[in-house]
C-alpha positions in Angstrom: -61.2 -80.1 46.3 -58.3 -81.5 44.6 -55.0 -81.6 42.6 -54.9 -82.5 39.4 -51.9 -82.8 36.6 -51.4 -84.5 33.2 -49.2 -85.1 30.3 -50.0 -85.2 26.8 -47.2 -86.6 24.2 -47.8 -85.2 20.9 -48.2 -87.6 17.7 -44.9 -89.3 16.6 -43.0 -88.7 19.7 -42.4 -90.8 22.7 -44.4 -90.3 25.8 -42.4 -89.7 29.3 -41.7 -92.4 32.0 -44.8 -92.4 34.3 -42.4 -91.3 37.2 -43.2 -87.7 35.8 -46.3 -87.4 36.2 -45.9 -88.7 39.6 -43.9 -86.4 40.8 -46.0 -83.6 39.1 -49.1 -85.4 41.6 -46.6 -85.7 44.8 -46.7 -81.6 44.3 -49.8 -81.4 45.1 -50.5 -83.4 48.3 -51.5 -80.6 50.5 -54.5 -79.8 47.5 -55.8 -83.7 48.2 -54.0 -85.1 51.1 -56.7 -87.9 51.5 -56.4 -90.0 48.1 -54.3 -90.3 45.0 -55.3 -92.0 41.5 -53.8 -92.0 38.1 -54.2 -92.9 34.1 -52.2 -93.6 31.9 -53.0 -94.0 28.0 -50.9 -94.2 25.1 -50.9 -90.9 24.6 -52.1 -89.0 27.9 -51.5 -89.4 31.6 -53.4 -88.2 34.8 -52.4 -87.4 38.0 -54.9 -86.7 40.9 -54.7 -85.6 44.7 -57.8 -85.9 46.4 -59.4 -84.1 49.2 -62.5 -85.6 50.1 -66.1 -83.5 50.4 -69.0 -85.1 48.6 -69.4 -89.1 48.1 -65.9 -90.0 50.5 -65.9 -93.7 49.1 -66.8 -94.0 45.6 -65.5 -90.0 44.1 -62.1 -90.9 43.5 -60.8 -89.8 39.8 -59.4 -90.0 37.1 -63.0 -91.0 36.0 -63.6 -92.9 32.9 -66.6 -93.3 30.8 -68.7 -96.9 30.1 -66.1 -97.7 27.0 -63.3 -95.6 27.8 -63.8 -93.2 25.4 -63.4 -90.6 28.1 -61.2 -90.0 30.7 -61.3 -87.0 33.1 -60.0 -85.4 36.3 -61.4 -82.2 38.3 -60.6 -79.8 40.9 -63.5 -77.7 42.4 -67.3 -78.2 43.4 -70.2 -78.4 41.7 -73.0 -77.4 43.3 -76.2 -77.9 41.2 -75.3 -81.0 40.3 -78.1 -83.0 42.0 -80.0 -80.9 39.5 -78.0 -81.7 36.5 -78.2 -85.4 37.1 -81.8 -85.3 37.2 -82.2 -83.8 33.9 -79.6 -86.6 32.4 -81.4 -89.2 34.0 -84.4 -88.7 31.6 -81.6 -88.9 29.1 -81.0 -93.1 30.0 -77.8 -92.5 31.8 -76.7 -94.6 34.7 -74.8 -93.2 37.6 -72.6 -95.5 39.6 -71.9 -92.8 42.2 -72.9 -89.8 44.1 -70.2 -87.5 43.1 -70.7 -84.6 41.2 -67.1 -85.7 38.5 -69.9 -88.4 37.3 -71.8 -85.8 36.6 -69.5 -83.7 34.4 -68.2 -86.4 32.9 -72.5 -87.8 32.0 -73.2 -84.0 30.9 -69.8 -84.0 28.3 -71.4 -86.9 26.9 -74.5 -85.6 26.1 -73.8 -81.7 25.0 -70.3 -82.1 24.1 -68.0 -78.8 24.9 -71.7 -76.3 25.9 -71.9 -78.4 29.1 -69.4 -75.7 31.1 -72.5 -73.3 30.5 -74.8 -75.7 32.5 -72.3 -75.7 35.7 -73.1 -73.9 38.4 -69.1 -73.8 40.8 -66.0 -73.7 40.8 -63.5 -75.8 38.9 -60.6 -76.4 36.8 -61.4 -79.6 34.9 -59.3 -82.1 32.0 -60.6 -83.9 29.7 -58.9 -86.4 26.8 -61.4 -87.5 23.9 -60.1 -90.7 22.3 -62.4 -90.3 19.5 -61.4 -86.3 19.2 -57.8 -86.8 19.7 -58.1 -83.6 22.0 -57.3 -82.6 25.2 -59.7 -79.7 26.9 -58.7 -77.9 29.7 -61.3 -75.9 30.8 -61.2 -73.1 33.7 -64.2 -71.4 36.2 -66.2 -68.2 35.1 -64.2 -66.3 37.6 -60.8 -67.6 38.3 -61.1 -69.4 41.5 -59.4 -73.0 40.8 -55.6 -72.4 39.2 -54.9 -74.3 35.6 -51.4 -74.0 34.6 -50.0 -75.0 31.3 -46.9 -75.3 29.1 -46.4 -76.9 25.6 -43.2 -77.6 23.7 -42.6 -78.9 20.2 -43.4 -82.6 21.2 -45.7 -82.8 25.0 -47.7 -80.5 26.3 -48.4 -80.0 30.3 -50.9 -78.9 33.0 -51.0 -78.8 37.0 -53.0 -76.9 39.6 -49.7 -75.1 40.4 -46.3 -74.1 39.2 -44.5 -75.4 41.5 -45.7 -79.1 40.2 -44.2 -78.5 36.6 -40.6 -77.1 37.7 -38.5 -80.2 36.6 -39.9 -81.0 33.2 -37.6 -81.9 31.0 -38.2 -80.1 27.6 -39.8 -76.3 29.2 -37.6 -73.4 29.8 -37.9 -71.7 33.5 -36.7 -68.1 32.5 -38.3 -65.5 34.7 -41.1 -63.6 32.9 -40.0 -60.1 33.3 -43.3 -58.3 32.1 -44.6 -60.7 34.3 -42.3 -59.4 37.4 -43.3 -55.7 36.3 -46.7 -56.4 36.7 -46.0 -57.9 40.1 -44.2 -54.5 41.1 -47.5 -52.6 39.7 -50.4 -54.5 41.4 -48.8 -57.0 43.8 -49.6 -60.2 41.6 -49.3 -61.6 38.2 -53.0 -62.0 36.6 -53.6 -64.9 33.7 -52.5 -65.7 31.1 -49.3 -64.8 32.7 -46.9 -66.5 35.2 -43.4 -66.1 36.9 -42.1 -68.4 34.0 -42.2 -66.9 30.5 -43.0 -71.0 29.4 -45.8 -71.2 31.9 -49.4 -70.0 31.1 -52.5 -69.3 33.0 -55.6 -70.4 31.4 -57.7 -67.5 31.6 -60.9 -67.6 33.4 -64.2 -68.2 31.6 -62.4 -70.4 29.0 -61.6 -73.5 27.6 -58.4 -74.8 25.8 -58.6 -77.3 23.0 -55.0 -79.1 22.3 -54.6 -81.6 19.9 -53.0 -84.2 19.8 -52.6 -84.7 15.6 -50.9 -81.7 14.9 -49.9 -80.0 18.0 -51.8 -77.0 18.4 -53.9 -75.3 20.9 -56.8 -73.0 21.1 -58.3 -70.9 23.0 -62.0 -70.3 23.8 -63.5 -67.6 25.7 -67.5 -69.5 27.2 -68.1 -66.6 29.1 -68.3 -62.7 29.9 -69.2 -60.6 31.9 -70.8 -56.7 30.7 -72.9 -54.3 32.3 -76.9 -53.9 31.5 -78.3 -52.1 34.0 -82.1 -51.8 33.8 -83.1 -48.7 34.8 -86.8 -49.7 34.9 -86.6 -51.8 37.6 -86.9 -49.9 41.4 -84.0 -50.4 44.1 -86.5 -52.7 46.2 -86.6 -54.9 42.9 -82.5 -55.3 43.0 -82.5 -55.8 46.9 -85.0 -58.6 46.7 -83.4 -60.2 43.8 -80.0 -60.0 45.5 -81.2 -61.5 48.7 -83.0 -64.5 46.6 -79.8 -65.5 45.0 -77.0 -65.2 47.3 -79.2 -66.9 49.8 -79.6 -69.5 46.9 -76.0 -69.5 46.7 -75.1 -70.4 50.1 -77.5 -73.1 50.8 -76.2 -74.7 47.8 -72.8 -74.4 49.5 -73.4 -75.5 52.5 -74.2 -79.1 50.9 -70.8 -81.6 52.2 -70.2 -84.6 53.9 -67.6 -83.2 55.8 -67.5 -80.7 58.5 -68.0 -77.1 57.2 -67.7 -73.7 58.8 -67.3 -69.7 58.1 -64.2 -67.6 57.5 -65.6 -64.7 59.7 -63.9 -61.2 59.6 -66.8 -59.1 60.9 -67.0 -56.9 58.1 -70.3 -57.3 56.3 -69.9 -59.6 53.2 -68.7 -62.7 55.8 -71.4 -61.1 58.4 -73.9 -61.8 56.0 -72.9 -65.6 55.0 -73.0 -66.2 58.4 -76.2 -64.7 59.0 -77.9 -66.8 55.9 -76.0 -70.2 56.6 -77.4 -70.1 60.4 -80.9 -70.4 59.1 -79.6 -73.6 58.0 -77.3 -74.8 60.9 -78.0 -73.2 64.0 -75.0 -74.3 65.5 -72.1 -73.0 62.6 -68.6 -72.7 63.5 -67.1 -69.4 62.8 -63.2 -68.6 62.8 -61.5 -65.7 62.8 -58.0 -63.5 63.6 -56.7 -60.9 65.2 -53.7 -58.8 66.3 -52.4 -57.5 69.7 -52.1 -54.0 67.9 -55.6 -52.8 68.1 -55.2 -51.0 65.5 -55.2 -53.8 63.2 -57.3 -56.3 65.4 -61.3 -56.6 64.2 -61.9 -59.6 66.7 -64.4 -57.4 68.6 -66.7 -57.2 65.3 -66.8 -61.1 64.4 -67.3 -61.8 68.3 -70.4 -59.4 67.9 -71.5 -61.7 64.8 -70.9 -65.0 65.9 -72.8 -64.3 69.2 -75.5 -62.8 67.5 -76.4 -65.8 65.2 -75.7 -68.2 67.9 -72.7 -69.5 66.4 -69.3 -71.7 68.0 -66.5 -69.1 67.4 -63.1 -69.7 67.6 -60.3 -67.2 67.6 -56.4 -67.2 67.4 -54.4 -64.1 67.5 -51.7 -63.3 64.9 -47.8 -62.1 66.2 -44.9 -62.0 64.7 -44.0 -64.9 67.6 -46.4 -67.7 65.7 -46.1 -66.1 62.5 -42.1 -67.0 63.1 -39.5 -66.1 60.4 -39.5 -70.1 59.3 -43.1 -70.1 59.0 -43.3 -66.8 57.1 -40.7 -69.2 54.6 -42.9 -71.4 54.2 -46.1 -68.8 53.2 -43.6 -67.3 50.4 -43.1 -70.9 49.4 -46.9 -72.0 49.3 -47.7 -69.0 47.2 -46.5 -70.6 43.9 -44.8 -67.7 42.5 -44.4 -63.9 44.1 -47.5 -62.9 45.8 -47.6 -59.4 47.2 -50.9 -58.9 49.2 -50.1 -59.0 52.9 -53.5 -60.6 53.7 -51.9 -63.7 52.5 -50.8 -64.3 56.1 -53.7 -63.6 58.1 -56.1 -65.5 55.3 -53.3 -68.8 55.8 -53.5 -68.7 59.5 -57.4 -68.6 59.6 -57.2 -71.5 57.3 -54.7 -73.3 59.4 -57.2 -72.4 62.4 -60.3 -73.6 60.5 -58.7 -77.1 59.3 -58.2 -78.0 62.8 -61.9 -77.9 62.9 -63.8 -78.2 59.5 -63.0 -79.2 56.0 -64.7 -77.0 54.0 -65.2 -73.1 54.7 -67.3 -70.1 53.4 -65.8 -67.0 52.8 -67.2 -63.9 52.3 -64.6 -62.6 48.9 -66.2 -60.9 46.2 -69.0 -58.8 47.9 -67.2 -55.6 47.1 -66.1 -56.5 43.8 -69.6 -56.9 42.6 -71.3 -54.4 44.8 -68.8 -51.6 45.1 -67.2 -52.0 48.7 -64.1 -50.1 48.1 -63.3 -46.6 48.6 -62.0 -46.0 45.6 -64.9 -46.2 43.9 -65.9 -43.4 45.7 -62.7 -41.5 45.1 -63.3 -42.0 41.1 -67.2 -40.8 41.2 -66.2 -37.9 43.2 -62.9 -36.7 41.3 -65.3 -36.7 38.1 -68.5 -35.0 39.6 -66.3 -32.1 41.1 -63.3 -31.6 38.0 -64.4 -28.4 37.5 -63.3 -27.4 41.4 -60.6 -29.5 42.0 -58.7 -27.7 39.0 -58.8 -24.2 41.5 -57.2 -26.1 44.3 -54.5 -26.5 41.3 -53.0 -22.6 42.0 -53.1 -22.9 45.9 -51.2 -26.5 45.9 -47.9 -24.4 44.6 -48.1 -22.4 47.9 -49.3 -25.3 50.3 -46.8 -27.6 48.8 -43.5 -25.2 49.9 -44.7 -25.7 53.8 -45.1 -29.0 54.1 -41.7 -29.3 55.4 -42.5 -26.7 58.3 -45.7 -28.0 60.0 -47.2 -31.3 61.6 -46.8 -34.7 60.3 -50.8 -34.6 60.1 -51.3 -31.5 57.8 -48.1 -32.7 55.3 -50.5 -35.7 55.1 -52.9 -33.9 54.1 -51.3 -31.8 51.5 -50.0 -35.3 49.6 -53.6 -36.1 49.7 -54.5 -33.4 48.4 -52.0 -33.5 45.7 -53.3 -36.6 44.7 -56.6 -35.7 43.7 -55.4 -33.0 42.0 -52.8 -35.2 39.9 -55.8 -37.4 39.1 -58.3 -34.8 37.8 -55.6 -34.2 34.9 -55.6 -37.7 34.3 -58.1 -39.6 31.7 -61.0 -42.1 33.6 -58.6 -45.3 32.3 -55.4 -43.4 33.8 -57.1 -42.6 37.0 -58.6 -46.4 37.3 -54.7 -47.7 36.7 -53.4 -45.1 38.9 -55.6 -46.1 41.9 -55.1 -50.0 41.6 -51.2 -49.3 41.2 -48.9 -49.7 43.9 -45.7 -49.1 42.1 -45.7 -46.3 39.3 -44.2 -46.7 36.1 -41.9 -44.2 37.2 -40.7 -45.6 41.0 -41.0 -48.7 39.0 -38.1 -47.5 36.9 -36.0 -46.3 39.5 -37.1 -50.2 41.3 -35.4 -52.0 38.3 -32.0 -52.5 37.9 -30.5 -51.2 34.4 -30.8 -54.6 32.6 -34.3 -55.1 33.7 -35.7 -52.0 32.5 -34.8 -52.5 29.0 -37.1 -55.9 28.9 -40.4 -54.6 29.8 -43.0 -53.7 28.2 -44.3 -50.0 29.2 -47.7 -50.5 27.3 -50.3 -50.3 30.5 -53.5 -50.4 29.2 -56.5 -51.8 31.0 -57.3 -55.4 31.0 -60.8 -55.9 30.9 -63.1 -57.5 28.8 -65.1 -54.4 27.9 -64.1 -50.7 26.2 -64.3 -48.4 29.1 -67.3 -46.3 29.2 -67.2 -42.7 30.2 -70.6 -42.8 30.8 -70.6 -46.0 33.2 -67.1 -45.3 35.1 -68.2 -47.0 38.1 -68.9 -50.7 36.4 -65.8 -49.8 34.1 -64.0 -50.0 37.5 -65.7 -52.9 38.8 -65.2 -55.1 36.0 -61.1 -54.1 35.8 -61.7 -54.8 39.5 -63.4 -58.0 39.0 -61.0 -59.2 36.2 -57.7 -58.5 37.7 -58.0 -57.6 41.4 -60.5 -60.1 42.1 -59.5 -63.1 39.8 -55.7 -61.9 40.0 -55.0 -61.6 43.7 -58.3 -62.1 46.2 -59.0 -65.4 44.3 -55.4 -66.3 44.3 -54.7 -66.1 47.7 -57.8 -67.4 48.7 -57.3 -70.7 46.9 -53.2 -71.0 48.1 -53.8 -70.5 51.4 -57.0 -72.7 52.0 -55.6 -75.2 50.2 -51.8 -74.9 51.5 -53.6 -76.4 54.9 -56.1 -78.7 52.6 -59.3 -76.7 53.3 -61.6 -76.5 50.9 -63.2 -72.4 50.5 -66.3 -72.0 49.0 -67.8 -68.1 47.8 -71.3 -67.9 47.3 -70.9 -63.8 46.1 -69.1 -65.6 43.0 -72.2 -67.9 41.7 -72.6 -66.9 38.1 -75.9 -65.9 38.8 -75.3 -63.6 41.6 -73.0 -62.0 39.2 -74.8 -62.1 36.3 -77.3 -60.1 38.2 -75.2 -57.9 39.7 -74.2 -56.1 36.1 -78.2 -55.2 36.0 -78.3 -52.9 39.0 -77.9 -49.6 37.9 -74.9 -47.5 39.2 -76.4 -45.0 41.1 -78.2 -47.7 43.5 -74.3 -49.4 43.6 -72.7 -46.6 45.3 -75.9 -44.6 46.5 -75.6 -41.4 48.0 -71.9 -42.4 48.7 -72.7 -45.5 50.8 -70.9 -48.3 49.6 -72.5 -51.5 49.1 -75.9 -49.5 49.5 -77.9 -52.9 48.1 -76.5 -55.4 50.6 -76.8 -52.8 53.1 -80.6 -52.1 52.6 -81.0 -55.5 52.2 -79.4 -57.2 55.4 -79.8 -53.9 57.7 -82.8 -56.5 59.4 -80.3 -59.3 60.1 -77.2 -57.8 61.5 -76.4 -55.6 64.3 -76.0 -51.8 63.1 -72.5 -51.5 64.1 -72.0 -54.6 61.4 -73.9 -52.2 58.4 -72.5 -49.4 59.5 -68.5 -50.1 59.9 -66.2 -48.4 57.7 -64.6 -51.3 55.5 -61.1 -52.3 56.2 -58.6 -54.4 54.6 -57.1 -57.8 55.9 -53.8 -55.8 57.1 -51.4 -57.1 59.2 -49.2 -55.2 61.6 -45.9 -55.7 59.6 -43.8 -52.4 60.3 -44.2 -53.6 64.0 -42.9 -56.9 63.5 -39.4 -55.9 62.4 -38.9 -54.4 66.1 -38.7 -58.2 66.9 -34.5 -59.4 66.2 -35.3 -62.4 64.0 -37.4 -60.6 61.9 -35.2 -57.5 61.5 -32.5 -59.9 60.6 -34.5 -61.8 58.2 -35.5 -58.3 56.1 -31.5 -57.4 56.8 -30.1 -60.2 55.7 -32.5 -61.2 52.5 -32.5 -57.0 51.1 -28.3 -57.3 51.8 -26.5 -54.7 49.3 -24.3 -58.2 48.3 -27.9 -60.0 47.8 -29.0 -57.2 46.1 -26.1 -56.4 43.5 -25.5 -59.8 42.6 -29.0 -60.7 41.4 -29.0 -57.7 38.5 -32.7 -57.3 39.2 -33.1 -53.8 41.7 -31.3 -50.8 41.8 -29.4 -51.3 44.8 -30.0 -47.3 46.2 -33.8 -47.8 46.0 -34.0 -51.0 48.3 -31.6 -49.2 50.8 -34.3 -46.3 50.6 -37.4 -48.4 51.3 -35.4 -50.7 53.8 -34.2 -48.2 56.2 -37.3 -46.5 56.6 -38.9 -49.7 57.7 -36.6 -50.5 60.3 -36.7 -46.4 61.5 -32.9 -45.7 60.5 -32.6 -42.1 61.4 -30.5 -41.7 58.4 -32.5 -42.9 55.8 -34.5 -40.5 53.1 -37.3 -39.6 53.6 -40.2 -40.6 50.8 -43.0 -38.8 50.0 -45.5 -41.7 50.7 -48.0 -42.8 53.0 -47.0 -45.5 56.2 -49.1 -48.1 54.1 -47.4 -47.3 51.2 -43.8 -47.8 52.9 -45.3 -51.0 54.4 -46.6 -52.3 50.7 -43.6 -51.8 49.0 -41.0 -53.1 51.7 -44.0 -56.4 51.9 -43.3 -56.7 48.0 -39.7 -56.3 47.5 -39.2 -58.9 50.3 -41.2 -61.5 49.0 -40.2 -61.3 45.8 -36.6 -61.5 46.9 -37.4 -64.8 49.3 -39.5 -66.1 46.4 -36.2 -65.6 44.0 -33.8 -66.9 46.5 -35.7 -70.0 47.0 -37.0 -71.1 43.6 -33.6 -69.6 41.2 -31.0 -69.6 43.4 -31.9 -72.6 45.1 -31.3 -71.6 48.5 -32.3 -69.5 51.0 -29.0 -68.0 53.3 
């Protein structure tokens, strides 16, 4: 796993000292802490981090072809790339290495710009053709290495993170305020966008051509993903097939020359890694987290696992003691841009755990993308099967809704659920999918922004995924908005930030192409059957695991937050950083709103109540503090 970063000067104008680039590289030290190399052309320049896995002596990059014709850098793994170097050896080519960037750069040779199809991983890879005069950036199926860009009139740039390309000399750094609404909406900002309006994501599945002539660029989508159930095929037919693959998947994964290991959470996608990768090392390391609130601490389920399959389990336990105010900083700061999913910190302290140990880690991220682990799957199915009755509950909501004020906590909680799902049966199936992957509303958005802000963004919400949404397929509508924004937008996201903030390598074998491919040809009904979620990995792992494993209720990666502002330091930080002098001066929230959402969390017995849930109170406090750390570290400059 690596960091890589480049410069390309545009025909007629003069190319930058080398000293930027190096600086762009020295940004990324913690992505490859064990190498560094560099190329500079005429007209292009490379920068690489390197963090060793596969061939430790003779991998390091940029690589260049026999007559220099070709010149590339990469970040990721490829992991059938034995495989692809024996079908180019028939071809005549010599490989002067073991690593799998020789590889790439043999198979760009010989099929030109189709070789991305032929890849099997995960990468973010650069490429300058001398003979093309073009520079191709080209990006993973899914989104799980970063690829950053930004072009002016006369260079055009690239890094594995943001934070590499701040002090360029001819790009703009103005905050991207559609880009902040959408970070208010889902808790992250999905490609092509990023915190900087001049700063692009290159999408997932696709390549960018810029050249170098006449200064444009242009954008190529290689793959899709769409839905093609076979209805033919029995449930036994997708449970075998699943099993095949993903079994496939990880053994292919579990190829390194360093030490490797297994994020383990106990819940069942990670449960089931680890049950597959200990037919192949019978002696694994497993790591995992927990909490002193037992509420919030799983430890008990991944000790179950590991002991099962034999496996050398290590634990550490999460407070807001280790997780100090200063390291919390320095989380905000290793996200690259405002990042609003609390599982950031538990996911970065496993990491930190696992380095101490391994280099390279499985996780288990993607299972319920693909094979429909949330409850809100559920939620959408049901709302739609049973319109016609949830409209009656409409006329006794007007009743229940005037006592909510006059009985327990527990049945006013029960009344806004209700509420809910009676809101959402009036909605249409793309309002309902946007509603229940929406933190903030368009609406508490508004009364969020300050004046100023408001008029800037864009209130056009629509969907953003690949496919019309099918009324007659709602469930893989919602998978693939799932697997296009939450997945590739946040899980992905934090998954490669933290790993890589403590120079671990994670690898997901639910995300091989192939797994996912196949996944779109299971037909809903065996997705979610009978209500159970992830019925196919269920049915076909109920043999391997313990039942207590199959039959857990899923939970997210939450951490006890609320609790940790009981502790001085952190009630100070949240205090001082959501200040109503902070807050005025930065023209960005409606000063009101924060002091609503602020005194809540710290239990100030004069503060209003809001009609939302604890977890909501928690996610929106979580948001509106980072963002406001992230702001006052990266535009202000400082953090007081």
């Amino acid at each position: 796993m690596c960091g890589i970063s480049g410069i390309l000067t545009f025909k007629g104008n003069k190319p930058l000292e080398k000293s930027n680039v190096k600086k762009m590289t020295d940004q990324l030290v913690h992505r490859g802490p064990d190498d560094e190399g560099y190329y500079f052309g005429d007209t292009i320049q490379f920068g690489f981090r390197r963090l060793k896995i596969i061939d430790l002596e003779n991998g390091n990059q940029p690589m260049r072809n026999d007559d220099n014709s070709v010149v590339m850098i990469f970040n990721g793994e490829i992991y059938n790339y034995l495989e692809l170097k024996k079908e180019l050896s028939k071809y005549n080519y010599i490989f002067r290495t073991k690593s799998d960037t020789e590889v790439i750069l043999r198979a760009y040779e010989h099929y030109g710009i189709s070789f991305v199809n032929k890849l099997r991983g995960m990468f973010a890879i650069a490429i300058w053709d001398k003979i093309l005069k073009k520079l191709i950036l080209l990006r993973d199926r899914i989104g799980q290495k970063p690829l950053y860009y930004a072009s002016s009139k006369k260079r055009f740039y690239f890094s594995s993170e943001v934070k590499s390309m701040l002090n360029l000399p001819d790009i703009k750094f103005d905050l991207d305020f559609n880009a902040v609404n959408n970070y208010f909406q889902f808790s992250y900002i999905n490609s092509p966008d990023s915190i900087f309006s001049d700063i692009r994501q290159l999408p997932p599945g696709c390549y960018l051509e810029t050249d170098f002539e006449n200064n444009t660029n242009k954008i190529t989508k290689y793959w899709t993903l769409k839905p093609k159930p076979d209805y033919s095929k029995s449930k036994n037919y997708f449970i075998d097939g699943v099993k095949q693959i993903l079994e496939d998947s990880v053994r292919l994964r579990l190829q390194s020359d360093v030490p490797l290991g297994i994020m383990l959470s106990g819940g069942l996608d990670s449960s089931i890694i680890t049950s597959i990768a200990s037919n192949y090392n019978k002696k694994i390391k497993t790591f995992s987290i927990g909490f002193e609130d037992a509420e919030f601490d799983e430890t008990r389920f991944s000790q179950l696992v590991s002991k099962n399959f034999g496996a050398d389990h290590i634990i550490d336990i999460v407070d807001e003691n280790n997780v100090s105010v200063d390291n919390f900083l320095r989380y905000v700061e290793s996200m690259d841009g405002p990042f609003g999913d609390s599982s950031y910190i538990p996911t970065y302290w496993v990491s930190k755990v696992a380095r101490e140990h391994v280099t390279v880690a499985l996780t288990g991220d993607g299972g319920d993308e693909f094979f429909a682990g949330y409850k809100r799957y559920n939620y959408l199915m049901n709302i739609n099967k049973y319109k016609n009755f949830i409209k009656t509950l409409k006329f006794f909501m007007v009743a229940l809704n005037n006592l909510k004020s006059f009985v327990p906590v527990s049945i006013s909680d029960l009344i806004r659920k209700i509420n809910k799902v009676v809101y959402l049966n009036d909605l249409s199936a793309e309002d309902q999918i946007k509603h229940l992957v929406t933190y903030f509303s368009l609406e508490e958005r508004m009364q969020l922004f300050d004046n100023d802000l408001k008029q800037m963004i864009s209130r056009n919400e629509k969907l953003k995924i690949d496919n019309a949404l099918d009324s007659s397929d709602l469930l893989n509508t919602f998978l693939l908005e799932d697997i296009f924004n939450n997945l590739s937008g946040d899980l992905l996201v934090k998954t490669d930030r933290a790993s890589m903030a403590n120079s671990l390598e994670a690898r997901c074998p639910f995300l091989d192409h192939k797994l996912m491919e196949f996944s779109m040809t299971i037909p809903p009904d065996y997705k979610l059957f009978k209500n159970d979620n992830k019925h196919i990995l269920k049915q076909g792992y109920k043999h391997s695991l313990p039942k207590e494993i199959i039959n857990r209720e899923k939970r997210g990666f939450e951490i006890p937050f609320h609790n940790w502002f009981k502790n001085k330091a952190w009630k100070n930080l949240l205090l001082d950083t959501l200040s109503e002098d902070r807050i005025k001066s930065d023209n960005i929230f409606n000063l009101n709103t924060v002091m609503y959402y602020r005194d809540q969390i710290i239990g100030n017995p004069n503060a209003i109540n809001l009609d939302i849930s604890a977890y909501q109170l928690r996610q929106r406090v979580y948001q509106i503090l980072v963002f406001q750390i992230w702001y006052d570290l990266n535009i202000r400059g400082e953090f007081v």
